[in-house]
N, C-alpha and C positions, 0 to 999 in steps of 0.2 A: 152603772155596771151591776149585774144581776150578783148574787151569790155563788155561782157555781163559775161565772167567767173570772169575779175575784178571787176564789180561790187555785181555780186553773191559774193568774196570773203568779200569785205570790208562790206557787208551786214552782211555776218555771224560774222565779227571780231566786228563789231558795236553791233550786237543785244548782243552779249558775252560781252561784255562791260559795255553795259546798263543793264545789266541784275545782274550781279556783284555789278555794282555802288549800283544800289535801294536796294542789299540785305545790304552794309556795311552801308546804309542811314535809311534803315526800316526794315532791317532783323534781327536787332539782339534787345536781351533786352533791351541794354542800349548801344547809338551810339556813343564812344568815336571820341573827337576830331581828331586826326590821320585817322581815320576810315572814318571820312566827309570829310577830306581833300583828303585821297586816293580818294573818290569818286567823289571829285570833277576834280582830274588829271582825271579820268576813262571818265569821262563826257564830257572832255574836249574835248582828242583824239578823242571820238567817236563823237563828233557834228564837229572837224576838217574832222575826214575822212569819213563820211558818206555825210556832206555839202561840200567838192570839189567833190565827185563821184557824185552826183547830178548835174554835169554840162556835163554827160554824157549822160542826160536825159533831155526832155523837160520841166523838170520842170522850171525853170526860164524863158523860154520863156512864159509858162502860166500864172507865179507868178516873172513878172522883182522886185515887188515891194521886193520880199525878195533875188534878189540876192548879194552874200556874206552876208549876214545879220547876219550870223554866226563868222564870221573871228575878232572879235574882243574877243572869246575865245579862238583862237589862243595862244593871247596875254596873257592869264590867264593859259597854263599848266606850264611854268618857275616859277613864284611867286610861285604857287600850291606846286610845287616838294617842292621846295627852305623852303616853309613853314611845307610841310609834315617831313622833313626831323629832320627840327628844332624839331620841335613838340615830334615826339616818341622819338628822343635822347633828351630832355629837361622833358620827361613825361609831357607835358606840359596839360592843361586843356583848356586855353583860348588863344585868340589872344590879340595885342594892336592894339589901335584906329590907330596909327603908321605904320602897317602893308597894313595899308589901299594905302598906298605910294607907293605899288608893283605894282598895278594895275593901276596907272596913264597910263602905256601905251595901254591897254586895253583901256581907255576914251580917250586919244590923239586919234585912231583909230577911234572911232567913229565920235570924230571932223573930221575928216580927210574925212569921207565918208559922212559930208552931204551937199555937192555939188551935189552926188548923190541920197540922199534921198530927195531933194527939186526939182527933176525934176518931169516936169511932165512924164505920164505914155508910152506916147508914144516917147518921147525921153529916157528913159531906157530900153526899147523895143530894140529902135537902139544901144545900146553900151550891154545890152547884148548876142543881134547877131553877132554882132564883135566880144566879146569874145567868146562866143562861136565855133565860125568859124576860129579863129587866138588863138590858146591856147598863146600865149606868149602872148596876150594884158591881155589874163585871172589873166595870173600869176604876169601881171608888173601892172595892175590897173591902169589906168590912167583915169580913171573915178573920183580918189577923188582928195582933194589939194595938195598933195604931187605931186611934178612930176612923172613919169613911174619908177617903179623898186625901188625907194625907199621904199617902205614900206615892199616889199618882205626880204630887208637887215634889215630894221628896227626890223622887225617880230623873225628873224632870231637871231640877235645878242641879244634881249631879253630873248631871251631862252635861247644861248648858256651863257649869264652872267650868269643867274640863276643857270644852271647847273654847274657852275664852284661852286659858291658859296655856292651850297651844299656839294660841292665833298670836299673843306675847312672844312666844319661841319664834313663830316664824317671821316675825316683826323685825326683833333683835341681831338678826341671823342675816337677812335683808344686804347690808353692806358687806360679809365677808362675801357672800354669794357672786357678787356684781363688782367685787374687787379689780378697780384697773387692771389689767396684768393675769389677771386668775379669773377672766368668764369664761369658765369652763362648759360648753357646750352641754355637758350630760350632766352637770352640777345643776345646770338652770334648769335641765326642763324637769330631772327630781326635783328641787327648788316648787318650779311651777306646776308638777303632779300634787305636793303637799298641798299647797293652794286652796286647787279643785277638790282633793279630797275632805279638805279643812270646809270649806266652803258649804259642799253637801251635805255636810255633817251638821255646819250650822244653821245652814237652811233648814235643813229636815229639825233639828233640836228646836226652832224657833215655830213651827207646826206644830210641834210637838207642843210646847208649852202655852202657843196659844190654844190650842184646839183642849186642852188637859184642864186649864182654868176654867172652858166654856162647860165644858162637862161637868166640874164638880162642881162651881157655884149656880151654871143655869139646868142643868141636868139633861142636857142637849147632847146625844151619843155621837161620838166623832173618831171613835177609835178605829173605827175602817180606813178614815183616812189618814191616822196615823199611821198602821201597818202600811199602806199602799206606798205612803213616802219614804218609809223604810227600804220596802223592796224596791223602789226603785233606784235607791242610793246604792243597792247591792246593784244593780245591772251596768248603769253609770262607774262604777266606780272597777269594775272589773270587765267591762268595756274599755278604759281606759289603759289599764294593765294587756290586755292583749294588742292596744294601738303599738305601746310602748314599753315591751317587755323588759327590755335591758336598765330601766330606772330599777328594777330590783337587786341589780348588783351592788347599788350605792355610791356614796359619792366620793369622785377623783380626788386625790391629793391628800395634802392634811391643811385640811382648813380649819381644824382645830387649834392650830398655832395664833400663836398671838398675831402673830406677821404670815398669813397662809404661804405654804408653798406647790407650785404643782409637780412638782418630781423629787422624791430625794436626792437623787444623782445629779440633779441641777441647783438643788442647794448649796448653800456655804454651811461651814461647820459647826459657825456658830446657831445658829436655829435652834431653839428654846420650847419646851411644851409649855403650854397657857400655866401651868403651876410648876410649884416646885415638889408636888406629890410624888411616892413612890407608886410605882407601878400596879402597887397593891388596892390603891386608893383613887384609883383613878379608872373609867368605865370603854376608855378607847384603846388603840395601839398607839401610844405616842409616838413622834419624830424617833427620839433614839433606841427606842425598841422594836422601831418598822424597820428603822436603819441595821440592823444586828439583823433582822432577822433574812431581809433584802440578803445582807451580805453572806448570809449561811449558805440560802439558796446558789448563788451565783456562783462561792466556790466549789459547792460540792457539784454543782455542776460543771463546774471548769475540770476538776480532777477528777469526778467516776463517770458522766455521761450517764446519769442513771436515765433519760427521757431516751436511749436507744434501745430500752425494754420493752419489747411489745406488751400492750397491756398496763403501761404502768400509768399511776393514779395515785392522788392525792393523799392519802392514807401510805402510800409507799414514800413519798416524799418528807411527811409528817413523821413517820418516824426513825428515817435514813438522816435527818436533821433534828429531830428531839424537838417537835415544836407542834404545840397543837396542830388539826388540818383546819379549824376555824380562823384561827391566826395567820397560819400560811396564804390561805385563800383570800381574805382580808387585805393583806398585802399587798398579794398581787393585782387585787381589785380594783384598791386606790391606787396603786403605783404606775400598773400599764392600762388599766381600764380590759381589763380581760377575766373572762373565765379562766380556769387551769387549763383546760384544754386546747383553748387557743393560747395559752404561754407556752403549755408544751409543744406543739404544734408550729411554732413561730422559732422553740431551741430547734427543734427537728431539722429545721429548713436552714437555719444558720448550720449548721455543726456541718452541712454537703460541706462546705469548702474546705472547713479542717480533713476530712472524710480526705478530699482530692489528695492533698497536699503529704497527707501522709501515709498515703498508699498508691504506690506507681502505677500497677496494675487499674485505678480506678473505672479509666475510661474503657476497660474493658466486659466492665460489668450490665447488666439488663436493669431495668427500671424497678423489676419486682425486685431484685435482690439488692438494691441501693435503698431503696422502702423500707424494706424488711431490717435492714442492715441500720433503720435511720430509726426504727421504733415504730413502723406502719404496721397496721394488722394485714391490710391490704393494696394491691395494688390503686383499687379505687380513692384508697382514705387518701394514698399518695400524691395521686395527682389532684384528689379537690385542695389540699392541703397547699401543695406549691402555685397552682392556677390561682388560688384566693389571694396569697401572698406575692406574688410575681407578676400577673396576667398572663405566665406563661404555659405548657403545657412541659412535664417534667425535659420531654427531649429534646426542647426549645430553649427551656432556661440550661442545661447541661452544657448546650452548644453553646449559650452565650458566655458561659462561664471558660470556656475553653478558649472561643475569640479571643475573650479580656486577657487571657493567661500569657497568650500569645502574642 
């Protein structure tokens, strides 16, 4: 592959990248944990392999001041995976301050390079012409404190721990997943997205470190084909994400329990979180804190009907019930396996029959104004709404609802 077709390729695997990260960051309703972590592995890859293809260009001879200025996220897709991992199999909601400790090599790096950043501009001028000119000084760095080549092992063996440490998590994890009674259909195939994503990672981390050792010890440049197996874990892996969008809601139930369950409402009362932590101390929604908050929702919905407001949304709900809209959403996620919208959208359609019952006049009314009356903006949202839930068309399920009465 020529130079300009490699960089055409890692261009399109980066832009595909970036483009995925900002939708799972600001594309959706409501931006679950796991969902910022995936984007932040997304973000990673793509500032690793779009910032070593950039040494294929004269950009760092225009801008020494930013070269590698990037590589110290490198050091940040290992922690990333390692935490994404944890994350959707724990349902988790939040990090600990603790976490913070994954990234120390990520800040070693940066100590590392400011021998280089304290130069002046025309002696970083001369060391990244040398790299540039001698790809092996590129890749052994000898520009920061570290002597040549260590950091490339350093970089290396950071990920490949990280990756091991997840492949433990997914190991462990294994039995509740595939639990008689609880294979959850959308449990397994997130289950089996970690997998793949695990997988690529480790494959690509095992290129990585073989091809890292041929470099520094034989001085044989290989770093092209390192970025290349990068970019391509970025296509593969968000390829995957658009097969199978809805693994980024997370996973059903709370298999977090010692004993997993798939419904609250199908539980018994006894049901136990895996510790006896306070809520404080702990990184999920537990059993009886989903359960409290299930039950907020339901009754406030039983008594105001607040989903017959045209317009309403998740942040109206959050604070009509005093409960975060991460939490809310979370909830709902695990509990019915739905967005908000298709919860609200599913009360909407139940509430028709309260609607009949306690207004005589019902059968008098038009489609638009039973919508509208039901929390529809439109008559359109009305009928995809009831057709997806019924297979009927609104004037078909009304009629059957009037059979039935009858």
């Amino acid at each position: 592959m020529t130079e300009s077709l490699f960089f055409i390729f890692i261009l399109i695997a980066s832009s595909i990248g970036f483009i995925v990260s900002m939708i799972l960051l600001f594309g959706q309703s409501i931006s679950t944990l796991g969902s910022k972590l995936l984007a932040g592995i997304l973000l990673s890859m793509v500032i690793t392999a779009s910032g070593n293809s950039l040494a294929l260009t004269d950009f760092y001879l225009q801008y020494p001041h930013y070269f590698k200025i990037f590589n110290w996220v490198t050091f940040c897709i290992g922690p990333l995976t390692y935490l994404y991992i944890r994350t959707v199999l724990n349902q988790s909601y939040r990090l600990f301050k603790k976490d913070l400790l994954l990234f120390i090599p990520a800040l070693s790096y940066q100590i590392h390079r400011l021998s280089y950043d304290l130069l002046p501009i025309q002696e970083k001028l001369i060391l990244v012409k040398r790299a540039i000119e001698n790809r092996i000084e590129f890749v052994n760095e000898p520009e920061g404190l570290l002597p040549p080549g260590w950091i490339a092992i350093y970089r290396v063996t950071v990920l490949l721990v990280s990756i091991i440490a997840a492949f433990y998590l997914l190991i462990n994890w294994h039995k509740k997943i595939y639990t008689q009674g609880l294979q959850i259909e959308r449990n397994k195939q997130i289950y089996q997205f970690l997998w793949v994503a695990i997988t690529l990672l480790f494959s690509g981390t095992i290129i990585v470190f073989v091809f890292t050792f041929i470099q520094v010890f034989s001085g044989y440049f290989m770093a092209r084909l390192i970025v290349f197996s990068v970019a391509l874990e970025i296509i593969l892996i968000c390829a995957y994400l658009f097969a199978q969008p809805k693994i980024l809601y997370g996973m059903i139930g709370w298999i977090q329990l010692n004993e997993p369950i798939r419904s609250i409402e199908n539980s018994t009362s006894n049901s136990t979180p895996v510790d006896e932590e306070s809520e404080d101390d702990v990184s999920y929604i537990s059993y009886h804190n989903g359960k409290n908050i299930l039950t907020s929702i339901e009754n406030h919905f039983l008594q105001n009907h607040p989903f017959t407001t045209i317009g309403y949304c998740l942040s109206d709900l959050s604070r009509e019930i005093n409960v975060p809209a991460y939490l809310v959403s979370a909830v709902i996620n695990q509990e019915f396996d739905k967005n908000f919208n298709e919860f609200i959208n599913d009360a909407r359609i139940q509430y028709i029959s309260t609607m009949r019952e306690n207004d005589e006049n019902f059968d008098k009314y038009s489609i638009e104004y039973i919508g509208t009356s039901l929390g529809f903006g439109s008559r359109t949202s009305f009928i995809t709404a009831v057709k997806k839930r019924t297979g009927l068309l609104p004037k078909e399920y009304l009629a059957s609802m009037s059979a039935q009465k009858a």
